[in-house]
C-alpha positions as a Markdown table, in Angstrom:
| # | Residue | x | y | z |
|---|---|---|---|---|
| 1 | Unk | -5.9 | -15.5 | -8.9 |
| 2 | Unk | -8.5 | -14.4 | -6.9 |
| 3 | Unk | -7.6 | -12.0 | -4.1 |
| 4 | Unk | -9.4 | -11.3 | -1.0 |
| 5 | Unk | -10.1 | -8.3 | 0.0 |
| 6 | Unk | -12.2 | -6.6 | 2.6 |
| 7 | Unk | -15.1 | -5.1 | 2.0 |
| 8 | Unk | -15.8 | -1.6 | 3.0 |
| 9 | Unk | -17.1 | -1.9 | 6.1 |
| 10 | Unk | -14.9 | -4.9 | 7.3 |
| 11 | Unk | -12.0 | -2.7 | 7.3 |
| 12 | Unk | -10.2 | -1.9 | 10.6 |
| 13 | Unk | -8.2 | 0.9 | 11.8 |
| 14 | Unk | -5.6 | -1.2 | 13.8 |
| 15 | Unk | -4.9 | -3.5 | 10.6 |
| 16 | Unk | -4.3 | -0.3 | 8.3 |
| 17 | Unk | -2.5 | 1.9 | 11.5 |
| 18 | Unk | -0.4 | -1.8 | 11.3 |
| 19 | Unk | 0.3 | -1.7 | 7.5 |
| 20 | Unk | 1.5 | 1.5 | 7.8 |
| 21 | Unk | 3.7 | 0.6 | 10.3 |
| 22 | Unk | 6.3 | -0.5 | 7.8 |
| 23 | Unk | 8.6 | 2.3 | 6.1 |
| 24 | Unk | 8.5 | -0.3 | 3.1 |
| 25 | Unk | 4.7 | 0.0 | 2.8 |
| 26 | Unk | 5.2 | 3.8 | 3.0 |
| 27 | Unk | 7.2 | 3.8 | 0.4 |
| 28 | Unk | 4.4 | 1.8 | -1.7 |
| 29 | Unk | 1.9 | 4.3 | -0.4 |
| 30 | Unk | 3.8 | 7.0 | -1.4 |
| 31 | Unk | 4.3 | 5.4 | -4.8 |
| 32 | Unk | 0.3 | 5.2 | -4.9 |
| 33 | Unk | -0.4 | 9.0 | -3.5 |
| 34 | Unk | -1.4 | 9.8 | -7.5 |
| 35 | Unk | -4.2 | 7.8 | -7.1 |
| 36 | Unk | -3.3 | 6.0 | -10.2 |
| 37 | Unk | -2.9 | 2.3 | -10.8 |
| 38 | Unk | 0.8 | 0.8 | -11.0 |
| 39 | Unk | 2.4 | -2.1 | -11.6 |
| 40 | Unk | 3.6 | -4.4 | -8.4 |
| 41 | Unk | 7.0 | -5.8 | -10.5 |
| 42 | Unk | 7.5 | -1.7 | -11.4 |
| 43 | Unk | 7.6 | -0.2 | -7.9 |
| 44 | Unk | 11.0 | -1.0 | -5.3 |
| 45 | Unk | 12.4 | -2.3 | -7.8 |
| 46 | Unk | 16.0 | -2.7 | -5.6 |
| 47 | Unk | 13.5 | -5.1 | -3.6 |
| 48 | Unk | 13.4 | -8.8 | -3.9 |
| 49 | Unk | 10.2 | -9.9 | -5.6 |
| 50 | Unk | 9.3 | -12.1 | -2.4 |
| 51 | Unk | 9.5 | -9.1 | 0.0 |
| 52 | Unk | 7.1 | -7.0 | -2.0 |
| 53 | Unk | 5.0 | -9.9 | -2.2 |
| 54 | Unk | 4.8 | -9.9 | 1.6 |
| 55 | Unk | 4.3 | -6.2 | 1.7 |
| 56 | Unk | 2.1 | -6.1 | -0.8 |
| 57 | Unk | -0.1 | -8.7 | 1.1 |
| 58 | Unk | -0.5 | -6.9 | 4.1 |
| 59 | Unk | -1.7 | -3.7 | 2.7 |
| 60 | Unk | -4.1 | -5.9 | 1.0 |
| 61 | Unk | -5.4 | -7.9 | 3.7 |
| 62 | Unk | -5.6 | -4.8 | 6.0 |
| 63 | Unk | -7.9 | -2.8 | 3.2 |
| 64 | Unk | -5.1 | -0.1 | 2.2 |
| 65 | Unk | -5.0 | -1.2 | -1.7 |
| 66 | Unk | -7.2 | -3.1 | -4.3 |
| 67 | Unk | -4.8 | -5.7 | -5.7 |
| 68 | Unk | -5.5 | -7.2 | -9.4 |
| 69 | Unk | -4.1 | -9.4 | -11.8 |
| 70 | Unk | -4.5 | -9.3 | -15.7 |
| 71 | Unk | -2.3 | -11.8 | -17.3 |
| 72 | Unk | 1.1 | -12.4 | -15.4 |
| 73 | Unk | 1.1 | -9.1 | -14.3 |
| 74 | Unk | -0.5 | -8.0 | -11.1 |
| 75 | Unk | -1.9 | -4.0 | -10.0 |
| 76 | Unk | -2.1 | -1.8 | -6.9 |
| 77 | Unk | -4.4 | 0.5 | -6.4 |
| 78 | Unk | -4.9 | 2.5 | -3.1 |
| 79 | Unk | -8.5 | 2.2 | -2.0 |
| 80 | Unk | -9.1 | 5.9 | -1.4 |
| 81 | Unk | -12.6 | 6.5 | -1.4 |
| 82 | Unk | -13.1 | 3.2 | 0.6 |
| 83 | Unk | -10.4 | 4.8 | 3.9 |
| 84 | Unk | -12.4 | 7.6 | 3.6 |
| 85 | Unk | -15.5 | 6.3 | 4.1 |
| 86 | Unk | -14.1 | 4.2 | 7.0 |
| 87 | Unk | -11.5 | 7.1 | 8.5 |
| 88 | Unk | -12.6 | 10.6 | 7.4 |
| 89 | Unk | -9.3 | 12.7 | 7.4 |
| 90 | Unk | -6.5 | 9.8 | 7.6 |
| 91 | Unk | -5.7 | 9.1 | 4.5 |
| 92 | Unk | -5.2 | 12.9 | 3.9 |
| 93 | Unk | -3.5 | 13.0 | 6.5 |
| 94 | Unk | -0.7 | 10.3 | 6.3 |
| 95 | Unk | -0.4 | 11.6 | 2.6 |
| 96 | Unk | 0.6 | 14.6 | 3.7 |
| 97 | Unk | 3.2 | 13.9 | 6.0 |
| 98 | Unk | 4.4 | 11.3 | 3.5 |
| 99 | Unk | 5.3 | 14.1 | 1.4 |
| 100 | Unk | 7.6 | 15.1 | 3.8 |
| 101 | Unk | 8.8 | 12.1 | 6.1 |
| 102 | Unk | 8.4 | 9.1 | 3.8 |
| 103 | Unk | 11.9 | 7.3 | 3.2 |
| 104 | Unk | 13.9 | 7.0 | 0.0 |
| 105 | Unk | 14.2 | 3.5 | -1.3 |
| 106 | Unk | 17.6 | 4.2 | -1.3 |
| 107 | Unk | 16.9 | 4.6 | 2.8 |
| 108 | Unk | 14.5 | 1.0 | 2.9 |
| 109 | Unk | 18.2 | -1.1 | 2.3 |
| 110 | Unk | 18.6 | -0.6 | 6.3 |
| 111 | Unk | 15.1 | -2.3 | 6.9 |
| 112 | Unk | 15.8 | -5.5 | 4.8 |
C-alpha cells in the first residue's frame, strides 16, 4: 500500500495543531519521542486495531509521522526534521510538555 503523505512544504500548522488535539495521538507521539521507528500493531495495544487505524491516519495525513509498510506489518515514524523545517521550536516544545502532561494509556479508556 502506498501511503500519501505530504511533502515538506505542503504541511500545515492547523492540520498538525489538529492531530495533536487528540490525547490518543499524544500518546502515539509520546510513543515516538525516541525518534526511533515502531511498530503500529505494537503501540496502544488495549486499543482496537480500527481506532489506531483512524489515529494513525490523521497524524499521517496532517504530516506528523512517515507511515510504511513492509510485508503485513506497517511503521511509524515521527517526521522530525520535516516539523522542524516547517515549525522551528514546536516539536521541541510539545515533546517537552509531553514528558510531563501526556496521558497514560491506562487514562485514553475514558476517550474511547
Amino acid at each position: 500500500m502506498n501511503y500519501q503523505h505530504p511533502r515538506t512544504e505542503d504541511i500545515r500548522l492547523e492540520m498538525v495543531l489538529s492531530a495533536l488535539g487528540s490525547p490518543i495521538r499524544l500518546a502515539v507521539l509520546r510513543v515516538l519521542s525516541d525518534f526511533d521507528e515502531h511498530s503500529c500493531g505494537g503501540m496502544l495495544p488495549n486499543l482496537p486495531r480500527s481506532t489506531k487505524t483512524h489515529h494513525f491516519r490523521i497524524l499521517r495525513e496532517s504530516g506528523v509521522v512517515w507511515q510504511r509498510q513492509v510485508g503485513r506489518d506497517f511503521y511509524l515514524l515521527l517526521r522530525q526534521k520535516d516539523l522542524e523545517a516547517r515549525f522551528p521550536g514546536l516539536l521541541k516544545s510539545v515533546l517537552r510538555t509531553l514528558t510531563r502532561d501526556a496521558p497514560t494509556e491506562g487514562a485514553l479508556r475514558e476517550y474511547l
